[in-house]
N, C-alpha and C positions, 0 to 999 in steps of 0.2 A: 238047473243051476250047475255049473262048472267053472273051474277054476284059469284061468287066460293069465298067462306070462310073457311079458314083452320080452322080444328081444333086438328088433330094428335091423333085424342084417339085410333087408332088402333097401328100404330107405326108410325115410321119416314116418311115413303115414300110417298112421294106427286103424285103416279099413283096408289095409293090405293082409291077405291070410297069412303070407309068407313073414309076416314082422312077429308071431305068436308063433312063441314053440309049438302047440298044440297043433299049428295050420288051419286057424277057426279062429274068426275076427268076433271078440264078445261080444255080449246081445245084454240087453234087460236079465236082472238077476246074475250076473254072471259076477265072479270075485276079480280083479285084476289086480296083476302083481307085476311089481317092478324091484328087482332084486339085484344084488353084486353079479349074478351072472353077464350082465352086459350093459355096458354106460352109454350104450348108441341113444342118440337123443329122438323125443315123439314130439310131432308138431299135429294137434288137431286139426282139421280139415273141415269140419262140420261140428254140428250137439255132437255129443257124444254117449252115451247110445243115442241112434235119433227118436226113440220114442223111452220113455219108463227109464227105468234109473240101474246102476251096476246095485248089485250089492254092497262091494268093499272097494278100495282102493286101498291098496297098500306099497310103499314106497320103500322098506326096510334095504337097506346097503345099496341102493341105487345111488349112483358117482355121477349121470349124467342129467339134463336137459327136459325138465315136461312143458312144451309152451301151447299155454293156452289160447294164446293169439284175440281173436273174438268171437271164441265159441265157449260154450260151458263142455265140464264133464258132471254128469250126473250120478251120481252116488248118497247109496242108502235107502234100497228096496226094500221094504215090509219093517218091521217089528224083530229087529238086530239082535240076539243077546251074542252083544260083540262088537269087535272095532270095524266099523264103516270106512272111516277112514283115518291111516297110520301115514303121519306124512315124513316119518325119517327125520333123519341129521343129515346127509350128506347130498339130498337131490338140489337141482336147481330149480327153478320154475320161474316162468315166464308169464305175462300175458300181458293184454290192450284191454278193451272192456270185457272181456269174457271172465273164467276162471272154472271155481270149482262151486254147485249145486247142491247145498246136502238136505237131501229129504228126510221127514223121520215121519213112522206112523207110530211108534214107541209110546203107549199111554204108560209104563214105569218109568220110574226114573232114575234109576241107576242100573250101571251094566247093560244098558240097551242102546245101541246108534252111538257108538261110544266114537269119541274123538279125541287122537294124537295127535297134535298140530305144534309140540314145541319146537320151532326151528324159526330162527328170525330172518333165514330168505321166505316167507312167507308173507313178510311185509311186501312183496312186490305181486301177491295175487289177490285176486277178487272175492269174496264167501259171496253166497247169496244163500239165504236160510228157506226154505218150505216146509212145511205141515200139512199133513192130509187131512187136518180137524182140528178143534179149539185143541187144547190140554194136550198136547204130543210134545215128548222130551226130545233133548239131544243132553248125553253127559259126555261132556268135557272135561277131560281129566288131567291136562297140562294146560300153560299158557296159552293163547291164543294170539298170532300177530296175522295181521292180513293188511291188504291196502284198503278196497273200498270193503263193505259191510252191511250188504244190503238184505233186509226181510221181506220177502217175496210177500210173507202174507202176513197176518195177523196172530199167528196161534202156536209160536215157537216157543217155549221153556226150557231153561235150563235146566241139570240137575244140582245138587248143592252139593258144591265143591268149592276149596278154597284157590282161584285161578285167577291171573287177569287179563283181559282182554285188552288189547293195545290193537288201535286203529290208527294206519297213515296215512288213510287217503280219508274217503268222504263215508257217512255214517247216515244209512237213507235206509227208508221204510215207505213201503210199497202199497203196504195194506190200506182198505176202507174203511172196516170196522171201529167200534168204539172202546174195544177191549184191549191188553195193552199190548203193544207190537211185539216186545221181546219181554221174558220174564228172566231175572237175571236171582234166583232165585240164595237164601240164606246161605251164608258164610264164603257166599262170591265176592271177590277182594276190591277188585277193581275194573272198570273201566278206564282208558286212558287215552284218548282224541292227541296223538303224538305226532300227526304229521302237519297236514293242510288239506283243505277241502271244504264240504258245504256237508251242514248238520240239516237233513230232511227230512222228517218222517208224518204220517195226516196224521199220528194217536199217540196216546201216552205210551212211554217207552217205563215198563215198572221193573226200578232195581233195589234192590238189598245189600246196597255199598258205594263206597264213595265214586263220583265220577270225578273226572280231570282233565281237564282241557288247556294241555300244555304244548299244543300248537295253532297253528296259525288257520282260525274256520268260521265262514261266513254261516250263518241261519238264513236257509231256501223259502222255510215256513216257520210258524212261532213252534218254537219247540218244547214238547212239555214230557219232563220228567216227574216220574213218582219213587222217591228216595225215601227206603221205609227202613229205618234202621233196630233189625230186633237183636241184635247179637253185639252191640254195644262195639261197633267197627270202624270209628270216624267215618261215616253214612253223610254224604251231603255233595256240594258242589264246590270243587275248586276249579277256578280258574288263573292257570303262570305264565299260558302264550296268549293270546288275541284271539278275541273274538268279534266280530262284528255284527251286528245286530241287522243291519241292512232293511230298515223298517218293521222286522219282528219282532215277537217279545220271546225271552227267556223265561219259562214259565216251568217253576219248581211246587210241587205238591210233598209235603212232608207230612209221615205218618209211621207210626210204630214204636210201642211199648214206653220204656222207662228212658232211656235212651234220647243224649243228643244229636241234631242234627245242625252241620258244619256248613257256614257261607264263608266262602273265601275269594270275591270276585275284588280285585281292583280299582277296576272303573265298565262300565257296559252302558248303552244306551238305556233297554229297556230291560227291567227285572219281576217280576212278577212272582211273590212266594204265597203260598195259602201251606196251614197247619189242619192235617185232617186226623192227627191222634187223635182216638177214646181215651188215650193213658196222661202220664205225667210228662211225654217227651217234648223238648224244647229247641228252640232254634239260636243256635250262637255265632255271630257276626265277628269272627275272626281278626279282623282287621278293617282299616279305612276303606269302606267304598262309596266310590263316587259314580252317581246316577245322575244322567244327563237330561233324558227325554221322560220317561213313563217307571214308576213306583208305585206298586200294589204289595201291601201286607196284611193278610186278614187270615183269619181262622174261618173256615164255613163255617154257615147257620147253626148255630146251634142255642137251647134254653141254657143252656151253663156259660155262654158267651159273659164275658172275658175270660179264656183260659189260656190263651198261649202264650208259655212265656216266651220272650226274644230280649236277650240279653249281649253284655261281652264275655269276652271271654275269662273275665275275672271280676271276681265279685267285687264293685264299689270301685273298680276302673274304666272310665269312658270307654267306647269305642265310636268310632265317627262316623256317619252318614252323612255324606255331602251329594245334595242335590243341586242337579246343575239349575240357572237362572230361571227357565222356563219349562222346566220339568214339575209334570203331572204327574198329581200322588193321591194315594187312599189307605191310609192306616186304619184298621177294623177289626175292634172283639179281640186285641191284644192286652197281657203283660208286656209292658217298656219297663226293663231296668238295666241301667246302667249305658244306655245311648244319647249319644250326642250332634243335634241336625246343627249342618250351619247356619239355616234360617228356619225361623219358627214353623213349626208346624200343628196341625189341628190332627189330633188323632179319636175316635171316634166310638163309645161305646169302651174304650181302654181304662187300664190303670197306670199310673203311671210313676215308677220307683225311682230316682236318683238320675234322672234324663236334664238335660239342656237343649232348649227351645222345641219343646214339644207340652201340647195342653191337650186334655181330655175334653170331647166334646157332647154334643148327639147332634144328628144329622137337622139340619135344618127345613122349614116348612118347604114340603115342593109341592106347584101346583102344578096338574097336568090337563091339559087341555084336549078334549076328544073331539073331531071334526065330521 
């Protein structure tokens, strides 16, 4: 392990020995730094290290230029107590599909694979997260901006910090697994989908604060979020840019303690909410929305079914739910109070408080036929 200081006076290329003061191009485990001693800019050429990961990257009083081009740098070897990677106030940074890699084998979670990332040219590079195993931290201890926002695999955690992540390009998960892609863990403030792009991921994406989709982004797959609000933080979904559903569904899982959880969507094709509190928490419908295509609200199976309530936002005040003309629906094992459909609806196993065109039902006789 040794420490590698850029300095670029031969040219751009950081597998030159002559661009590192040392005269010794960094390897795996190695710290690299980029400092006010010199603003000559680095243009990757290749991975960077081509095998295993730096240690740290640190950017502190660097004035010039890191472009990623279409390669990664990889940073964040072993089980860190320390910053992995410091990406300054004054660098610039570049890149096309490449960016920055950050590894963590980190099983604590705080002060380990630590990341400083508040600087908003950062919005023009790529993250791609990795884990050597389920339960490995990364603590983020400032804002987070980047363009796309990719998890390489399954088994990333946050640590609990009050931060938010702001994504401008596209928000994509790599992983196979059934566990959830990113853990976005208590007292994490926000995510925030600020640019345009395409929301991708195969698994649940499990966070602990509100999300917000205030730009402009297609769904590649149906997308399912778990929005568990324990810290009483307006926990839920809003949507203020566009979203397009592009034949998928938006599929929201609410769960956690006393605490509500917040629908703030417009208009969307397809929406898809299930309540999976043990507790008292509840779902509140913000405002008018209008669903076009597909409508699913149920609580999972449960022997205490009807329990969840979904309400407005003020007691004994409508709020609307407009479904569009041939839009497909399944209301199930809810409290309704205080909503209003524009055309009747049959809701199932519910109760139902102070609603307009909605009636309580049970499912109807089905026969199934086995061949």
């Amino acid at each position: 392990m040794a420490t590698r200081t850029w300095k670029g006076t031969t040219n751009d290329n950081p597998t030159v020995a002559t661009n590192w003061e040392e005269g010794v191009v960094p390897v795996a485990g190695d710290n690299v730094v980029f400092n006010s001693t010199y603003s000559n800019p680095c243009t990757l050429v290749a991975d960077f290290p081509a095998t295993g990961q730096f240690q740290s990257l640190t950017m502190v009083g660097y004035t010039g230029t890191l472009n990623f081009g279409d390669y990664k740098m990889y940073v964040g070897q072993g089980n860190y107590n320390g910053t992995i990677l410091d990406a300054g106030s004054t660098a610039d940074y570049t890149c096309g599909s490449g960016g920055i890699e950050l590894y963590t084998n980190a099983t604590t979670t705080i002060n380990y694979n630590v990341i400083k990332c508040n600087n908003v040219k950062l919005q023009n590079v790529n993250f791609f997260l990795r884990s050597a195993a389920f339960g490995r931290y990364i603590d983020t201890q400032t804002d987070w901006y980047c363009k796309d926002f990719t998890i390489v695999n399954n088994n990333t955690y946050f640590a609990a910090r009050t931060i938010g992540i702001y994504i401008y390009g596209s928000f994509i998960g790599l992983g196979s697994y059934n566990n959830a892609g990113v853990d976005l863990f208590t007292n994490t403030s926000s995510i925030n989908l600020a640019g345009s792009g395409i929301i991708s991921f195969n698994n649940l994406i499990q966070i602990y604060a509100p999300v917000t989709i205030s730009g402009n982004y297609i769904l590649n797959k149906n997308a399912s979020f778990f929005i568990s609000n324990s810290s009483n933080n307006a926990a839920g979904i809003y949507v203020t840019g566009s979203l397009n559903c592009n034949t998928k569904d938006l599929i929201i899982l609410f769960g956690g303690l006393n605490f509500p959880h917040y629908v703030s969507i417009p208009e969307i094709d397809s929406l898809v909410i299930t309540q999976q509190s043990n507790y008292n928490a509840y779902i509140v419908f913000t405002n008018t929305t209008r669903i076009y295509k597909k409508f699913q609200l149920f609580e999972r199976a449960l022997s205490r079914v009807p329990y969840c309530l979904v309400k407005s936002p003020t007691n004994g005040t409508l709020v609307d739910i407009v479904l569009g003309n041939n839009c497909k629906y399944l209301i199930y094992g809810n409290v309704l109070q205080d909503l209003r459909f524009n055309i009747p609806v049959k809701a199932f196993y519910s109760r139902i408080n102070n609603c307009e065109n909605v009636i309580n039902g049970e499912f109807p006789d089905t026969k199934v036929s086995i061949c």
